[in-house]
C-alpha positions as CSV (number, residue, x, y, z in Angstrom):
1,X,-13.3,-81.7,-26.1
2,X,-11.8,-79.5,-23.8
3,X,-13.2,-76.5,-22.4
4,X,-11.5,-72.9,-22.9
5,X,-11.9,-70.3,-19.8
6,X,-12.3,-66.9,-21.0
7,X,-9.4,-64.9,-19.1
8,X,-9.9,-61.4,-18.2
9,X,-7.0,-59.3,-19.7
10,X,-6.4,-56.2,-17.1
11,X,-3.5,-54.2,-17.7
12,X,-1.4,-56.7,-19.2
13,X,-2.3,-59.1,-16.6
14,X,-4.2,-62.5,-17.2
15,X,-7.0,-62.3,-14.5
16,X,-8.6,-66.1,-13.7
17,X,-12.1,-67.0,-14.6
18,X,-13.0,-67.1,-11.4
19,X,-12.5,-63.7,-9.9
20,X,-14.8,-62.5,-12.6
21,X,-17.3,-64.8,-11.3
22,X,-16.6,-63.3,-7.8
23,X,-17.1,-59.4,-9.2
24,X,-19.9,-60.0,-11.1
25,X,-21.4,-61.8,-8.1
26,X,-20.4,-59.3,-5.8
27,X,-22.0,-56.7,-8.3
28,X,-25.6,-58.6,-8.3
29,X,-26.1,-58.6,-4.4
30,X,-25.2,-55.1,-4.0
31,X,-28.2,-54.2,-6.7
32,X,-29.8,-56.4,-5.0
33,X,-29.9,-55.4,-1.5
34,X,-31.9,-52.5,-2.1
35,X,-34.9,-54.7,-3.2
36,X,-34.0,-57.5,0.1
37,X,-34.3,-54.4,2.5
38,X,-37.7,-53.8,1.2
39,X,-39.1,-57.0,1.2
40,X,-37.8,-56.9,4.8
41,X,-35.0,-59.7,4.3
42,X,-33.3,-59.3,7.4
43,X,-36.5,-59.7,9.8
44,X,-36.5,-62.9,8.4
45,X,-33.7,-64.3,9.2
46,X,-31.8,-64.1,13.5
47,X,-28.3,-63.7,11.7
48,X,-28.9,-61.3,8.6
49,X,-25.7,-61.2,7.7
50,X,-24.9,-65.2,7.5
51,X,-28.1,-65.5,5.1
52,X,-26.8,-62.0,2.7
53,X,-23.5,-63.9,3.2
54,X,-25.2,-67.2,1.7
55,X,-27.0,-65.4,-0.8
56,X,-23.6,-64.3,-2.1
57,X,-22.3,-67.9,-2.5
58,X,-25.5,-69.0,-3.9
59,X,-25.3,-66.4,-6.7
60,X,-21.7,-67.5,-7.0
61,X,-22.3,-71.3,-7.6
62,X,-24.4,-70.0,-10.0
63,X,-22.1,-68.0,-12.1
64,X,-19.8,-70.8,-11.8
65,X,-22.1,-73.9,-13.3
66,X,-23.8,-71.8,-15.8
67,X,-20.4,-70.2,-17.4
């Protein structure tokens, strides 16, 4: 059984799975930083932007294994 990959169609142009997963990704940490700076996310952490940064790919494996 094989697995079909819903393509993005922009303009004409086949887009691949996986920049969606990037987007949409991209899209959920931005809402989300909002909430992070309030729970004071980046007095947690020495490097804040390494841990927003693996947030980001967390969210994308995510995406990934689920769709």
């Amino acid at each position: 059984m094989a697995h079909t990959f819903p393509e993005l169609i922009i303009g004409g142009v086949l887009v691949a799975p996986f920049v969606t997963y990037l987007m949409t990704a991209l899209v959920v940490v931005i809402v989300l930083r909002p909430l992070l700076h309030f729970v004071g996310f980046e007095k947690m952490f020495s490097n804040a932007s390494v841990a927003e940064l693996s947030l980001y790919v967390a969210i994308l494996s995510l995406l990934v294994l689920l769709f």
